[in-house]
N, C-alpha and C positions, 0 to 999 in steps of 0.2 A: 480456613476462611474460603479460599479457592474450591476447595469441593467439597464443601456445604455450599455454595453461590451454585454448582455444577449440578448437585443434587437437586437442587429448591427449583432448578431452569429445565428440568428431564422431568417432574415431578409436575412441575404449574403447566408443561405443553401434555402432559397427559389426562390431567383434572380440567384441562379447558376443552377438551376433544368430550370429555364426556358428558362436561356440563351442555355441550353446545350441538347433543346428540338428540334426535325429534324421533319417534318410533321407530328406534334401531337403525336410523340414518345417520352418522356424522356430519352434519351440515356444517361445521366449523372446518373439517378438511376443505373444505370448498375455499375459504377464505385466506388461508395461511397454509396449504399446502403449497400454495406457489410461491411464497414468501422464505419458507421454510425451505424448498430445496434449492432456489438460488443461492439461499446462504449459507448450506450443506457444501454446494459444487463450489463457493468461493470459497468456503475454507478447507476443502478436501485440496484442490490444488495446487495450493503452497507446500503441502505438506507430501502430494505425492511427486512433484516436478523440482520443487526447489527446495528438498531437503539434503545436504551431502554431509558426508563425513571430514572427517579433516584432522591432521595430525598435531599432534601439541609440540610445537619446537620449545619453546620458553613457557616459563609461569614462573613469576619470581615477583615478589612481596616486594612493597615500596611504602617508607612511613616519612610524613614529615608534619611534626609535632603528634596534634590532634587528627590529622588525616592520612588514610591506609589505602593505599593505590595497589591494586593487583595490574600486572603487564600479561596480555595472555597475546601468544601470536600463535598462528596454527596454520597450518601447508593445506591449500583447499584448491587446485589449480583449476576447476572444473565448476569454481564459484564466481561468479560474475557480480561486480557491482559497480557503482559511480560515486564520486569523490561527495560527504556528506550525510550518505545513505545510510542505516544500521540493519542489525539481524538481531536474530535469537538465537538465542545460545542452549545447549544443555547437557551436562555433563551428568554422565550416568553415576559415576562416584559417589556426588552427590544428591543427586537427586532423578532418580529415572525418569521423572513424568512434569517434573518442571522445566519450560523455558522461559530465558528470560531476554530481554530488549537489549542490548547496547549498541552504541553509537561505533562504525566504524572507523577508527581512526590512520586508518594507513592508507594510503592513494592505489587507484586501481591496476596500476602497472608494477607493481614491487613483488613480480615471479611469482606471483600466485601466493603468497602472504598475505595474510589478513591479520591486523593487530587491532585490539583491544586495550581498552586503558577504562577497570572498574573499581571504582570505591565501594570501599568498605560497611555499609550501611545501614545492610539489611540484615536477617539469617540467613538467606544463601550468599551473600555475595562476601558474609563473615566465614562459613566454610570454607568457600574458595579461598579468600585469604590465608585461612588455616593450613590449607595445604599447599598454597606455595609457600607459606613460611617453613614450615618442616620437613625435612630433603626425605624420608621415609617416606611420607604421604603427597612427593611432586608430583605430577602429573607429565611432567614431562617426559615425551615419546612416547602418552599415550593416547589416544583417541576418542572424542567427542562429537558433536550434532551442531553443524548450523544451519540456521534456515533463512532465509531471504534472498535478495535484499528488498528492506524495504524503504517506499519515500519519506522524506522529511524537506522543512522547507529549505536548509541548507543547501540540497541537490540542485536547486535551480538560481546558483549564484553567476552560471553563464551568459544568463539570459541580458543580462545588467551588462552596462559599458563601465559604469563607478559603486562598488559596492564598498562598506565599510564592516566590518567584523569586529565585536568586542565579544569578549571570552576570559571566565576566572573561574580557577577549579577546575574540577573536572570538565564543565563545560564549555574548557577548550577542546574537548575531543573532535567534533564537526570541524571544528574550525582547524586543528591540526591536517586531516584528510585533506581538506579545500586547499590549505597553505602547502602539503608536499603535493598532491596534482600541480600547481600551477610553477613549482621549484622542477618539478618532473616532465614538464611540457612545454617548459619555457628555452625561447632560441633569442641569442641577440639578431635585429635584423636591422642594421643601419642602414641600408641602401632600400629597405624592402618597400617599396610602391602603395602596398595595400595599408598601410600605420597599422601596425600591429600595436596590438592593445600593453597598456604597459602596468604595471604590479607595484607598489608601493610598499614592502611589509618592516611594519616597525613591532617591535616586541620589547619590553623590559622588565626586570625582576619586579617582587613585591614592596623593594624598598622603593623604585622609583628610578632606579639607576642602572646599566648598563644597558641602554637603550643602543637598537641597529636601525638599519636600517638599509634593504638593499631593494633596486630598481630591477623586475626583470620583464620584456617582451614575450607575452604569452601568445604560441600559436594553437591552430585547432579547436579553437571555439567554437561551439553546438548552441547556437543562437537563437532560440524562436519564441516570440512573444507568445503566437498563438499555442505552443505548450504548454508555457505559463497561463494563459486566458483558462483554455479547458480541463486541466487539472484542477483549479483555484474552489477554493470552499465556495465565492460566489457563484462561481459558474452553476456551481450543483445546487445551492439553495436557489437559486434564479428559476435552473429547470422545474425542479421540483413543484415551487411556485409556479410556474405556468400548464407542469402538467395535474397539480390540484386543479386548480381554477376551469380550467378546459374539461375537467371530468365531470366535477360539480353541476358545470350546463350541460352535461351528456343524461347526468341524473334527473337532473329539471325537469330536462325534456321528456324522457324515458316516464317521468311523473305522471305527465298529461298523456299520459299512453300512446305517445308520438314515438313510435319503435320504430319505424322506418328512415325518420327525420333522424333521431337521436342516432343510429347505426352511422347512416352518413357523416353526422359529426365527430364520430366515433373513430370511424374510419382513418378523415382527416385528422385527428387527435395522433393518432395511433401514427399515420406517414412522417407527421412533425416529429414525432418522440424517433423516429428510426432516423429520420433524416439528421436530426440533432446530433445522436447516438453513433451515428457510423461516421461524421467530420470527427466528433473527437475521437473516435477510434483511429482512425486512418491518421490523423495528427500526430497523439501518441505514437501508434506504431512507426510512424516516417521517422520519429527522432530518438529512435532506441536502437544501438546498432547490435543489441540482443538477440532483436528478432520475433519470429511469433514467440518463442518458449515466455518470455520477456512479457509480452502482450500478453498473455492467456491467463498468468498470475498476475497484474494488475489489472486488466480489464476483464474478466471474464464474468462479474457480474454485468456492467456493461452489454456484453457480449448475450447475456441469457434474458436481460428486458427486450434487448432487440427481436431476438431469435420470438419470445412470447408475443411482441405486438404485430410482425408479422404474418405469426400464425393465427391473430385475432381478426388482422386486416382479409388475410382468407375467408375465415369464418363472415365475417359480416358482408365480404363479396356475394358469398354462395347463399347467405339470406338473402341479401335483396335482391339476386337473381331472381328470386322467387318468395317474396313475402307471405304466401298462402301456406305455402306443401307443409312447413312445419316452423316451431321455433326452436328447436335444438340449437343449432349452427350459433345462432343468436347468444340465447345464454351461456355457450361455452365460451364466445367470443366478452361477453360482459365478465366472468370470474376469471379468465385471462387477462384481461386487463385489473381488474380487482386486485388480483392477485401480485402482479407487477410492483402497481402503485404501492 
């Protein structure tokens, strides 16, 4: 299924370059060349910055009744991530060319361990099972691929003074990570000035019964709404929307053969999108104690609309300097933004 989808997507981007070819021009490059290598350079550098190796400590088979839990933990000390987050996985044993998603469940200070907790469900994750079940074919003390981390909305339960977690099955896994971060970072602080935030976690079996409950003061909290604002699906459909709409009258314009007007608007279109584009950068990067490396895999599309409007705002300077000598500048500066959008 996976590469018949791979094939059909390599296959329809070369049937459309040739359908949308005009006397030996590609005139389609023009349109999704720019589209295409942004999302070449986003998915190239996950794959060349945050891919590491990492050693198999444990793999050991878990059944309870109808449901088959594999426990996989593995020594990655040079892997960086925050409590909630997951990766991909990929074990060559099984499979050289498949990765796959799971949630990580182990908190980001536990010596460079990273654990895993995956059911049974699929054909790879039935493999996997297979082999920690049979001590011949463990896996243990050998070595595998993971890749990330990546976000999910669990990573951003900081930002909250009162949050509530509900979780059954496997998808307690987030919520395990979120629950040892905050057992791993928690100080009592009776005298402390600041009211350190305080943790409620009640837990109880299936039947209903042996319910806990323990109180603890979490310090070190990474707080910021404005994280949460411009990471948020609305933020991105908000833009989106506004940089449709702002293109749309560039095109209007551009209609009535108002090239000079429309450039102008163009311009201003284009300083808005950078302007936008570089708070939430700077935002993000302020609250990842990561770093760039950190930044560059999740922003670096981000990173490359900026970098293209930019160089559009260039080009449409160096036309209206001079609206007569030529329209080059012009047109490069319209399929740069075409392109973007």
């Amino acid at each position: 299924f996976w590469y018949y989808h791979l094939l059909g997507i390599a296959l329809a981007t070369v049937l459309l370059i040739l359908h949308g070819t005009i006397r030996g021009f590609p005139i389609t490059l023009c349109f999704i060349g720019g589209p295409v290598l942004l999302y070449l350079f986003d998915s190239l550098i996950p794959r060349v910055l945050f891919t590491f190796p990492a050693d198999v400590l444990d793999l050991s088979a878990h059944e309870d009744g109808t449901t088959r839990v594999v426990k996989l933990v593995v020594r990655c000390p040079s892997f960086s991530y925050g409590p909630g987050q997951y990766a991909q996985v990929r074990v060559p044993e099984i499979s050289f060319l498949e990765w796959h998603p799971f949630t990580i469940a182990s908190a980001p200070n536990e010596a460079g361990e990273v654990t895993f907790f995956i059911k049974a469900a699929g054909p790879w994750t039935r493999r996997l099972y297979a082999c920690a079940s049979d001590p011949a074919r463990n896996l243990r003390g050998g070595r595998l691929q993971i890749r990330g981390p990546y976000g999910a909305p669990a990573q951003n339960f900081a930002i909250h003074r009162h949050i509530v977690v509900v979780g059954a099955g496997i998808g307690v896994t987030p919520l395990v990570s979120v629950w040892k971060h905050l057992v791993n970072t928690a100080s009592v602080a009776v005298d402390d000035q600041a009211d350190p935030r305080r943790c409620s976690v009640v837990s109880a079996d299936r039947a209903g019964g042996g319910a806990s409950d323990s109180r603890l003061g979490a310090a070190g909290w990474r707080s910021s709404g404005a994280v949460a604002l411009v990471e948020s699906l609305t933020f991105a459909v908000l833009y989106f929307l506004m940089v449709l709409l702002l293109e749309l009258t560039v095109v209007t314009v551009l209609i009535y053969d108002q090239k000079q007007e429309s450039a102008a608007l163009q311009m201003a279109t284009s300083a808005l999108s950078v302007l936008i584009l570089s708070f939430k950068t700077m935002v993000a990067l302020a609250a990842r104690r990561g770093g760039v490396g950190l930044w560059l895999g999740g922003m670096s599309l981000d990173a490359g609309i900026i970098v293209c409007n930019v160089a559009a705002i260039i080009f449409f300077a160096v036309y209206l300097h001079d609206p007569s000598a030529n329209d080059v500048p012009f047109y490069i500066s319209l399929l740069l933004v075409l392109g973007v959008l």
